[in-house]
DRENDO-1510 file (C-alpha; in Angstrom, 1 decimal, always signed):
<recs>
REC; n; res; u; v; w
REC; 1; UNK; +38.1; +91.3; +70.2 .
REC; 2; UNK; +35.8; +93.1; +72.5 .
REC; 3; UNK; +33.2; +90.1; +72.3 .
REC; 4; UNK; +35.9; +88.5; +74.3 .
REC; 5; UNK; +37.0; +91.6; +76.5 .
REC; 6; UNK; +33.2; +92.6; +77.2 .
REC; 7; UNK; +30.2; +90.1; +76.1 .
REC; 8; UNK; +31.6; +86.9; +76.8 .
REC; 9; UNK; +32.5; +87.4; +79.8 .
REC; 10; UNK; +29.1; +89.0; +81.0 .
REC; 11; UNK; +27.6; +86.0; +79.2 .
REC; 12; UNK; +29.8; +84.0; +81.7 .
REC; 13; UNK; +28.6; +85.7; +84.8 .
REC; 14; UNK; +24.7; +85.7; +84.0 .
REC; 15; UNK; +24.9; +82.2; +83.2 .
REC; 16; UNK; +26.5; +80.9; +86.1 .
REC; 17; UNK; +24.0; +83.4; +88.6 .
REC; 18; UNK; +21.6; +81.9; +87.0 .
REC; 19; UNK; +22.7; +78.4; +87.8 .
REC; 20; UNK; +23.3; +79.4; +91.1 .
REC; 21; UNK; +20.1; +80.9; +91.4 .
REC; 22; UNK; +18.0; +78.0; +90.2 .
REC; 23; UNK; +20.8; +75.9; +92.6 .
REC; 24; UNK; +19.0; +77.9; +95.6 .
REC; 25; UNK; +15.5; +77.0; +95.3 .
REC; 26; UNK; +16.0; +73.2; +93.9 .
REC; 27; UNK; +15.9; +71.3; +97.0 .
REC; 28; UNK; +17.8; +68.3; +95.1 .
REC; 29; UNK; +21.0; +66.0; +95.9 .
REC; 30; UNK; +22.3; +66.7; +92.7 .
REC; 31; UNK; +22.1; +70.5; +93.1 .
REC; 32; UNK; +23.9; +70.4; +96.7 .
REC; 33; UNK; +26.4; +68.1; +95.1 .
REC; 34; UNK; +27.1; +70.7; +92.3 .
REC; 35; UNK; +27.6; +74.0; +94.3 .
REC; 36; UNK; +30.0; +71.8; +97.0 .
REC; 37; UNK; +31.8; +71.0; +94.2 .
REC; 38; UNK; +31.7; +74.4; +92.5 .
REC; 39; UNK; +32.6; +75.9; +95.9 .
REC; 40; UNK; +36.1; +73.5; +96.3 .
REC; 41; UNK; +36.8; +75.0; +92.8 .
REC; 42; UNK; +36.2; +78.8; +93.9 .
REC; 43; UNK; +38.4; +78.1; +97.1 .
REC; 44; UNK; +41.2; +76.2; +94.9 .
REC; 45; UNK; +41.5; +79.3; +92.3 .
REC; 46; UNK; +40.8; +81.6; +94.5 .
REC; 47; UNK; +44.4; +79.9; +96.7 .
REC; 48; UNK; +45.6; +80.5; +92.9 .
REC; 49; UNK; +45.2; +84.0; +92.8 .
REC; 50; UNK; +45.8; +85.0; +96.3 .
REC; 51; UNK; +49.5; +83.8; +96.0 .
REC; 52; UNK; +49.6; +85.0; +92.3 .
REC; 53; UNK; +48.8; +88.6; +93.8 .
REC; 54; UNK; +51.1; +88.6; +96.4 .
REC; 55; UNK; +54.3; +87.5; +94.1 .
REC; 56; UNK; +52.6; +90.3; +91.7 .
REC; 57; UNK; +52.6; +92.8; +94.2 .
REC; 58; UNK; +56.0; +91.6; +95.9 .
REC; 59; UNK; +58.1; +91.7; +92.7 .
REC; 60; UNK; +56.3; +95.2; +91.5 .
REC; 61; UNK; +57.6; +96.7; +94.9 .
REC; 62; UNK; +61.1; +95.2; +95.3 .
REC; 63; UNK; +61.7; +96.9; +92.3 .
REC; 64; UNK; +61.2; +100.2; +93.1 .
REC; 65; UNK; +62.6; +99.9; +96.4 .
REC; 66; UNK; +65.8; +98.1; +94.4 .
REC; 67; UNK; +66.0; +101.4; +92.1 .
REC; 68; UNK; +65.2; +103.7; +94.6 .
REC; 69; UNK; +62.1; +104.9; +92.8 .
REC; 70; UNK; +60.2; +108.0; +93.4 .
REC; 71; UNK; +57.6; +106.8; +96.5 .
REC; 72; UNK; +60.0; +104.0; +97.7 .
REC; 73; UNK; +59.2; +104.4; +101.0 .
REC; 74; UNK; +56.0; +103.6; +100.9 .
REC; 75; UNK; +56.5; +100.4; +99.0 .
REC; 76; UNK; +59.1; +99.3; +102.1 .
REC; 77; UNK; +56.1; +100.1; +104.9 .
REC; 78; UNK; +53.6; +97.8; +102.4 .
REC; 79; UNK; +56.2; +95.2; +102.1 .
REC; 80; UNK; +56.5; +95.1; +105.9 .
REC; 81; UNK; +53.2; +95.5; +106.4 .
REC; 82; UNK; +52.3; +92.0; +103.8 .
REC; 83; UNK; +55.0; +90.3; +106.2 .
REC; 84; UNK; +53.8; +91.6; +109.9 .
REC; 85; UNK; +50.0; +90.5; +108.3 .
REC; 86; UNK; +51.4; +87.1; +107.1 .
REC; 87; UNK; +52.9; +86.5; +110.4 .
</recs>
């Protein structure tokens, strides 16, 4: 289990700097090509997570403003603050 929590995904990240890395100093259509295309992907998941986080942090907070947790407060001024931001 911790080949998957820890090596794998180091493994993962040298890999791809590596590609990305070889990407930069291969003048080649092929290689300009690949990081547009890697870079639509990054912006797509990255969308992904952005609205995954929000609905994360949203539902986390309502909560504890719904129970009247200890710190409430401060989860009302962060949810008005994600809204005033949005807007």
């Amino acid at each position: 289990m911790t080949f998957i929590k820890r090596q794998l995904p180091l493994i993962i990240c040298f890999l791809v700097g590596i590609v990305f890395a070889i990407q930069y100093y291969v003048p080649h259509q092929f290689s300009e090509d690949m990081l547009t295309e890697i870079n639509n992907w990054f912006i797509v998941i990255g969308i992904f997570a952005t609205i995954l986080g929000l609905y994360s942090i949203l539902h986390l907070h309502a909560g504890k403003i719904k129970h009247q947790s200890v710190g409430w407060g401060f989860s009302l001024v962060l949810i008005f603050s994600i809204i005033g931001t949005l807007i």
